[in-house]
C-alpha positions as CSV (number, residue, x, y, z in Angstrom):
1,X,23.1,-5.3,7.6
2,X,26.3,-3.9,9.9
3,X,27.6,-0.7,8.6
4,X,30.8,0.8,9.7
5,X,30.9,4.6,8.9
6,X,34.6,5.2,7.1
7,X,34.7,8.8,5.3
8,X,31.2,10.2,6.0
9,X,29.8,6.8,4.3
10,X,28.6,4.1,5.8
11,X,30.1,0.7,4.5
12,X,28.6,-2.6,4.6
13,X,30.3,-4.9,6.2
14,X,27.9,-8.0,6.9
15,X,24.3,-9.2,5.4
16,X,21.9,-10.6,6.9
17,X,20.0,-13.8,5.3
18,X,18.2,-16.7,6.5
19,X,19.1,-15.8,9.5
20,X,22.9,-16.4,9.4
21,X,25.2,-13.5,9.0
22,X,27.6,-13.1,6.1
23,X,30.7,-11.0,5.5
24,X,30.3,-8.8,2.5
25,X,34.2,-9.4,1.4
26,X,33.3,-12.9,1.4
27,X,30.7,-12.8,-1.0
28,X,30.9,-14.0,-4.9
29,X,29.7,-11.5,-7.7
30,X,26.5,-13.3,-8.0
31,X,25.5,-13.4,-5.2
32,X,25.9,-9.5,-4.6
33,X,23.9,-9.3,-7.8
34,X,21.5,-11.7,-6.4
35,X,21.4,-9.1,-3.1
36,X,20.8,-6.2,-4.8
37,X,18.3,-8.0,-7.2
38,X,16.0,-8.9,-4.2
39,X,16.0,-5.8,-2.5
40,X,15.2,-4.1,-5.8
41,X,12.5,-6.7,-5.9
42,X,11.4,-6.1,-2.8
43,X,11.2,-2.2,-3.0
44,X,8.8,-3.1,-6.2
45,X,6.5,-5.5,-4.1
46,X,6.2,-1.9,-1.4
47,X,5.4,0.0,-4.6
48,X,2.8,-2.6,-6.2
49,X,1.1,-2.6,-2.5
50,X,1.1,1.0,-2.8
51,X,-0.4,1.4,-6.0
52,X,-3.3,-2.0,-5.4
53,X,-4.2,0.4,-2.3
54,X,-4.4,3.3,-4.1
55,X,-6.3,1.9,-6.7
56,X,-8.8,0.0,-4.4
57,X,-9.7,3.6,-2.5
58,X,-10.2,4.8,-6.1
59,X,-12.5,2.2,-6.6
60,X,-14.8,2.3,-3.3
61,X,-14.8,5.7,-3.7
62,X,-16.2,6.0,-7.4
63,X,-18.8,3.1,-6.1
64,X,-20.0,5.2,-3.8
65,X,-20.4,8.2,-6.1
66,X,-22.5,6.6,-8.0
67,X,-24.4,5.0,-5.6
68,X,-25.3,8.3,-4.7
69,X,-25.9,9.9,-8.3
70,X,-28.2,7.2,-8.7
71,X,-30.3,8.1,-5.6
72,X,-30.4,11.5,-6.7
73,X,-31.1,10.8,-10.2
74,X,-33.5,9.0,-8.8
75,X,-33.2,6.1,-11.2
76,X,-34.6,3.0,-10.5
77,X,-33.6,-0.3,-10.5
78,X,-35.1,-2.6,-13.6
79,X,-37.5,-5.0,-13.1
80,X,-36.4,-8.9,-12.7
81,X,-37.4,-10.5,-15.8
82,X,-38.4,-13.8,-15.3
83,X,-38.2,-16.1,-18.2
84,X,-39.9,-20.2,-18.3
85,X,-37.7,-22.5,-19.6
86,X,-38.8,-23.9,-23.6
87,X,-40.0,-27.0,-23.1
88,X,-38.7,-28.7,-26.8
89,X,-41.5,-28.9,-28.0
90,X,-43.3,-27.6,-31.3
């Protein structure tokens, strides 16, 4: 976007999409809506990355914790239980 500073704040004078360059003056009421709705959407996409990030450190990091509190509980894994298949008959 091309801003033009008029009164200490900066005015949008062109957009950039698709890679073809837009007057703002020119542009319909839906389609501003239709702007602002995707950068909205696109600040939400930052903040869902963000948080899946966040949560995924959370989660290797708990792992880990117990990982350790079960070598120092010294707990051991169960045995494998091995079970034949019935055969049908009676």
């Amino acid at each position: 976007m091309t801003e033009e500073v008029t009164n200490n704040e900066p005015q949008i004078k062109t957009v950039s999409f698709e890679g073809k360059q837009y007057n703002t003056e020119d542009l319909t009421p839906r389609v501003v809506e239709g702007f602002n709705m995707l950068i909205k959407l696109q600040g939400e996409i930052v903040e869902q990355s963000y948080q899946l990030k966040k949560s995924q450190a959370a989660q290797e990091g708990l792992s880990t914790e117990i990982s350790a509190n079960i070598a120092e509980d010294k707990i051991k894994p169960a045995p494998e239980i091995i079970t034949e298949p019935e055969t049908g008959e009676e």
